[in-house]
N, C-alpha and C positions, 0 to 999 in steps of 0.2 A: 645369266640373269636369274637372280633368284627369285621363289615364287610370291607374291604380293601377302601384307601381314595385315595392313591395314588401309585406312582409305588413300591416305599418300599414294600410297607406293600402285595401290590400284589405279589410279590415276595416270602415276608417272607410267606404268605398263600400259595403259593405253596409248598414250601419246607417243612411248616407242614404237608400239606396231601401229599406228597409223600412220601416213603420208603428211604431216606436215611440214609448212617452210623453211620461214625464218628461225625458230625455234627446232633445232635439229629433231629430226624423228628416226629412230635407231627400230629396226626392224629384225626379230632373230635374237639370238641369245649365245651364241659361240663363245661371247668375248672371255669368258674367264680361263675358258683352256686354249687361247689364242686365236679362236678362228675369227670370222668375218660374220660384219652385220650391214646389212643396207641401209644408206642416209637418202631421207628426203628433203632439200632445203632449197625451196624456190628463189632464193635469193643469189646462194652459190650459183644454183644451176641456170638462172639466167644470166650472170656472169659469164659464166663460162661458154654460153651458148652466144653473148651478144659477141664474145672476143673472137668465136667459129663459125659466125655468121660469114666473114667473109670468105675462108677457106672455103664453107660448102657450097659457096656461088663459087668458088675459083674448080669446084668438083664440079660445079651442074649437077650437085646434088640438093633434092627437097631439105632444106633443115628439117624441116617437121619428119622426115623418115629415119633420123636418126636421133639416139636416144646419147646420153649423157648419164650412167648411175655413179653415183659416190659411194663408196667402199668403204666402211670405219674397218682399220687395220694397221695396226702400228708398221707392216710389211711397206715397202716401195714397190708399186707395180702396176700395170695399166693392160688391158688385152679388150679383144672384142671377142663375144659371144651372143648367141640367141637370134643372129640377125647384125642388121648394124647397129646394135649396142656398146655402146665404149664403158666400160667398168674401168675408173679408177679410183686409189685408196688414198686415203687421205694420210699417209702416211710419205705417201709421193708425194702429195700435196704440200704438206708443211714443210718439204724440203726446199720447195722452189724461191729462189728468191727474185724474181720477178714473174710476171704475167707472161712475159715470153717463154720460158721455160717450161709452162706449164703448156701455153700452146703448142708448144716447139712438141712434146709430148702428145698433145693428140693431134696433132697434125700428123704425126708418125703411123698414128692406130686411125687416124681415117687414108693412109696408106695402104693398111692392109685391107680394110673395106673395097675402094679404088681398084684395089690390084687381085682382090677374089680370095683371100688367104682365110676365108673362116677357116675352125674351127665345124667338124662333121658331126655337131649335136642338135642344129637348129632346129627338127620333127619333134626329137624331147621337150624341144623347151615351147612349141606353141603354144599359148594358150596358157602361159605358166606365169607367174608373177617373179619379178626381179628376185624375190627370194628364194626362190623356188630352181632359177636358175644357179645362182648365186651356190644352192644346196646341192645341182645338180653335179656343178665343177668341183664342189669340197668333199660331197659325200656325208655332209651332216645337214642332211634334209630335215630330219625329225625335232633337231634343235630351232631349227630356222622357222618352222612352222609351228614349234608349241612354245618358245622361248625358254626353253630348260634349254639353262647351258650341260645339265646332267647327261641330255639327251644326246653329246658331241661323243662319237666314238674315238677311243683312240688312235683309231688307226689315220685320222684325218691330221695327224701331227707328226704322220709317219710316212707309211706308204702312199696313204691318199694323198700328201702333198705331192709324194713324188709324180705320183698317177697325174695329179692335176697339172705339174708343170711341162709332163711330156704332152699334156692334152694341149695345154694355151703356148707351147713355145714351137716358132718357126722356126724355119731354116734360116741359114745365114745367109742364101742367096736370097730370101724373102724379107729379112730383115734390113738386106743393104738397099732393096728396090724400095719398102718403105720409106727409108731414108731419102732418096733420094725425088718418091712423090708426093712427099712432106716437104723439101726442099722445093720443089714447082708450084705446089699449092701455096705457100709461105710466101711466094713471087708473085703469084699471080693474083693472091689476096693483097698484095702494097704493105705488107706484115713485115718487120722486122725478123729474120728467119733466126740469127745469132743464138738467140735462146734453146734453141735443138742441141749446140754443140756449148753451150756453157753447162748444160743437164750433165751431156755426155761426159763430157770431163768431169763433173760430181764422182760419176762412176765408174769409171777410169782406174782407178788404183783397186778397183775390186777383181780386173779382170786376172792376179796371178794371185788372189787369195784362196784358200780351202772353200770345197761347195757350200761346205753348210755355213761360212760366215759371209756369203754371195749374198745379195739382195734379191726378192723374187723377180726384179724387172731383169738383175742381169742373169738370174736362169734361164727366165722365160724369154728373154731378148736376146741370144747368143753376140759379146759385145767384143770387136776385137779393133787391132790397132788399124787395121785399115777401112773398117766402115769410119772410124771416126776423121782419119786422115781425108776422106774421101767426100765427107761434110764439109771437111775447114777449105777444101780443094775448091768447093761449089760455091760455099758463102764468100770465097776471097773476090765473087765474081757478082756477088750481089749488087744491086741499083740501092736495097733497101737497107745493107747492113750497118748502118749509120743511123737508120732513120729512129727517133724514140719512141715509146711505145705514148698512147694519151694520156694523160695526168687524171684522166677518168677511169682508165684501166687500174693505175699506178696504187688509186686509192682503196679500188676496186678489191685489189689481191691484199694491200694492206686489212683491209676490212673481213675477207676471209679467211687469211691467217691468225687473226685475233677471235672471228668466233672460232674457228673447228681447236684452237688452244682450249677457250674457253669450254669449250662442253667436252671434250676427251680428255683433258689435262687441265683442270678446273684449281688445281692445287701448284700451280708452277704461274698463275698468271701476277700472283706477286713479286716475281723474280725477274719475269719477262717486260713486264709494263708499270716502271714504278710510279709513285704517285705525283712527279713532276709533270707526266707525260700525260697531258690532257688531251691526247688528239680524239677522233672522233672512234677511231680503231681502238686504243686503248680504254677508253670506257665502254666501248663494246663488246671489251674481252674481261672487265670487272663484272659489268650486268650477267651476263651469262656465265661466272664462273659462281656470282652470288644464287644467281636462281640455280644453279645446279646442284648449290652447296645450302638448297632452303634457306639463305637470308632474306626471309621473306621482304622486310620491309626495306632493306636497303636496295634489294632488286627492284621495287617498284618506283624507289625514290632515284633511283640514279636510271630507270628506265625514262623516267618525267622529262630527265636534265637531256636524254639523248634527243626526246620529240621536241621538249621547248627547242633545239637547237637544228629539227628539219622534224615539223610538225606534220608533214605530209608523205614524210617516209613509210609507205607503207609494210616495211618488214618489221620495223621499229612497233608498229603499229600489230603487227599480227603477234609477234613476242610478246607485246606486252598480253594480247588480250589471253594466249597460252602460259602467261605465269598468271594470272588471274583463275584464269578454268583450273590449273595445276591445284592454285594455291588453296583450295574453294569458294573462290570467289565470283561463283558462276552466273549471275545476272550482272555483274559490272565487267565481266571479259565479251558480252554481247557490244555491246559499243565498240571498241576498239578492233575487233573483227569484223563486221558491220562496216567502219573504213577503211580497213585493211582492201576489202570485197569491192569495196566502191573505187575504189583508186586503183586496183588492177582487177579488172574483171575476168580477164582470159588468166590471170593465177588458179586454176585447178586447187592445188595445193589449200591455199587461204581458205578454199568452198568450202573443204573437207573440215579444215579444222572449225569452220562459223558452223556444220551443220552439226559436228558434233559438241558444240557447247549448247545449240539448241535445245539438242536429247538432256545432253545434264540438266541443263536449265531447268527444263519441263515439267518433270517429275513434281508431281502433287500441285500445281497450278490448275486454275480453274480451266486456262486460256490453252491448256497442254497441248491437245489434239492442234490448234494453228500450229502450234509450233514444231511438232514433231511432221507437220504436212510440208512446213517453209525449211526444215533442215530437209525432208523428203527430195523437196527442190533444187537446195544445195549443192545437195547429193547426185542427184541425178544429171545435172552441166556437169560436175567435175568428174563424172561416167567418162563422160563424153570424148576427156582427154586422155584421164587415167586409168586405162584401160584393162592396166595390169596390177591396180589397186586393191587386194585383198578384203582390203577393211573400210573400203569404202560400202562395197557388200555388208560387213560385218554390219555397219553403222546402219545402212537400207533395211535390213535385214530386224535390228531392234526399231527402228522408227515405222517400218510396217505391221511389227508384233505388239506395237503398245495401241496403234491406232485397230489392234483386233483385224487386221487383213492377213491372216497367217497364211493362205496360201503364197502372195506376194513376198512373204518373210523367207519360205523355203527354198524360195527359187534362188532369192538370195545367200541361202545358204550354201546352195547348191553351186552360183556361181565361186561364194570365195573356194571353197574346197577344190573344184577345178583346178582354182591359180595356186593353192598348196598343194597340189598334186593328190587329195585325200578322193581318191573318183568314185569310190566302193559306196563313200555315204554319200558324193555328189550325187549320184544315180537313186540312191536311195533316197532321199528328198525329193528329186526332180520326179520319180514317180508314182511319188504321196500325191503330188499337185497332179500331174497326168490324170490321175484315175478318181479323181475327186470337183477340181475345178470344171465349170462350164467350158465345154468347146469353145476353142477360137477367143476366149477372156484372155486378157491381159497375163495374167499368172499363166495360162495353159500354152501359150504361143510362145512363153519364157522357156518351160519346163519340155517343152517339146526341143525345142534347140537345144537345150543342156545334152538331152539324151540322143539328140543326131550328132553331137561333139561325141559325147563319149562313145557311140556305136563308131564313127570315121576313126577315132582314137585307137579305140581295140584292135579292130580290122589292118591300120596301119601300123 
């Protein structure tokens, strides 16, 4: 990611590193010398969470304890780190051609959860933000956190990959148990399981090719002929392998194959969705390859044609109001985020992006301070979920500094540089506020926790 010229492109770098929905948020900067960036898009991600809801009741597991990140990566590949976090790349993603295939895939990686196979890095990564983890497996921390793709060392294209696939790849006696507690969970969720073993077979002709033209899932997934014989063995015994998947789902995977086209490969989606094809997918994947490619006005105009046709859709509704803020159109992107917000309250995501149109909005208004108090608000519920949200601080952090509460600003300083792993100035902020603010204030009860994290941190 190169570095910001003009007000655009400031803009468009914000919207990368913050956590937004519908409107994908790209986090980090590797992409140019291939590494990986983190996506935030509440819309995918509840997809994918409504289609694993049953699996993790067939786990008796919390949904709410496991996480779901998306991986922008032209790579194939899925692993769990940091806890039960399932990282997958959307590069996997636009391979699947149904919804089962995709679940059939983490159904495999909440296998390894189920059966204990982390990875031995999870102390590193407490308390560290998706990107931060994400830097932790690559080794290009410093791009991830400052968004200089300059900042990717080479050795992350080399060695580091290799380092990272002995780190995320099992064994093959752990990769055939997945398989086969992917296959129980697949049953006991009433889930069409087939989709595990039509992936497999994707990859399948990869298994007698040279390493380096191997995909990262069959590195890091050691794939041979008898795990797969040993699926087809299990699924012949299925109650459900007949059963079809919802026509809600169907539409579902249709719809986020046309965005992650549309914002990663914004230049192919007239090849992909010609202009006979009116479905609701395909002008999903025009909208967003327009706002990606700044046609400004035909982005807002064929955003109109999406809501006249489900006016209460509220990602439709958050997109538009983030080509709006993008475009500067930052008092008319308040509405449409406003009921993005109303229409799904528990969206996190949405909050972030309605508190930061706020802060833009603001600026030289008479009514300023409401408003940077009401994005404060925001701000503060979507704490609540996103926990690991860097720039949700960031954002806290300028809506405390303009309202003149600088100590509250530092703390928030303080917190995002934690989740970037920066602890040297985390420390250093948190005990500006320490030794300045009143005992037992808000700011001081903050900045006091910052600094019992980082003393437990050192120590351990």
């Amino acid at each position: 990611m190169t570095k910001c010229k003009d007000r655009l492109n400031f803009l468009r770098m914000a919207f990368f590193m913050l956590a937004f929905s519908s409107g994908l948020l790209w986090v980090g900067g590797a992409q140019a010398q291939g590494g990986q960036a983190v996506i935030r898009d509440w819309e995918i991600e509840q997809m994918l969470r409504q289609w694993m809801d049953p699996v993790f009741q067939a786990a008796q597991i919390n949904s709410k304890n496991v996480k779901i990140i998306i991986v922008q990566s032209h790579e194939m590949n899925a692993f769990v780190a940091g806890g039960s976090n399932i990282f997958i790349y959307t590069g996997l993603m636009e391979k699947t051609e149904t919804p089962g295939e995709l679940i059939g895939v983490l159904a495999h990686e909440m296998g390894h959860i189920t059966g204990g196979h982390l990875i031995r890095a999870r102390d590193a990564m407490e308390r560290a933000s998706y990107e931060s983890i994400i830097g932790t497996l690559l080794g290009v921390g410093a791009a991830l956190v400052t968004g200089d793709a300059g900042a990717v060392p080479s050795v992350s294209l080399g060695a580091g990959s290799m380092a990272r696939r002995r780190l995320l790849a099992h064994s093959r006696v752990q990769e055939a148990s997945a398989d086969q507690a992917a296959l129980s969970l697949l049953e006991g969720a009433k889930i069409n399981p087939t989709g595990l073993a039509s992936f497999m077979e994707k990859l399948k002709s990869e298994i007698y090719m040279p390493t380096d033209q191997q995909s990262e899932y069959v590195l890091t997934h050691p794939l041979v002929e008898n795990r797969i014989d040993a699926i087809k063995t299990r699924l012949s015994k299925s109650a459900y392998k007949d059963k079809p998947y919802p026509p809600e789902w169907v539409e579902q995977h249709a719809r986020m194959k046309a965005k992650l086209m549309g914002f990663i490969h914004p230049e192919r989606i007239a090849w992909a969705y010609n202009d006979r094809d009116q479905s609701i997918a395909a002008r999903y994947a025009r909208v967003v390859a327009a706002y990606q490619n700044n046609q400004v006005d035909f982005a807002l105009k064929q955003m109109d044609v999406l809501l006249a046709k489900e006016p209460n859709n509220p990602h439709f509704l958050e997109l538009k109001g983030q080509m709006l803020l993008e475009f500067g159109r930052k008092e008319k992107a308040l509405a449409p985020y406003s009921q993005a917000v109303e229409l799904q309250p528990e969206a996190a995501l949405f909050r972030i992006g309605y508190g930061h149109a706020l802060i833009e909005s603001a600026a030289g208004m008479k009514e300023a301070d409401a408003r940077y108090r009401q994005a404060i608000e925001q701000l503060e519920r979507a704490l609540q979920v996103e926990t690991r949200s860097s720039l949700i601080h960031r954002l806290l952090a300028t809506a405390y500094g303009r309202l003149g509460q600088e100590d509250l600003a530092k703390v928030h300083l303080a917190e995002e540089a934690i989740l970037q792993r920066r602890l040297d100035y985390a420390r250093q902020q948190a005990e500006v506020v320490l030794n300045r603010a009143p005992e037992k204030s808000k700011a001081w009860l903050k900045a006091k926790d910052v600094l019992t994290f980082l003393d437990s941190h050192e120590k351990g």
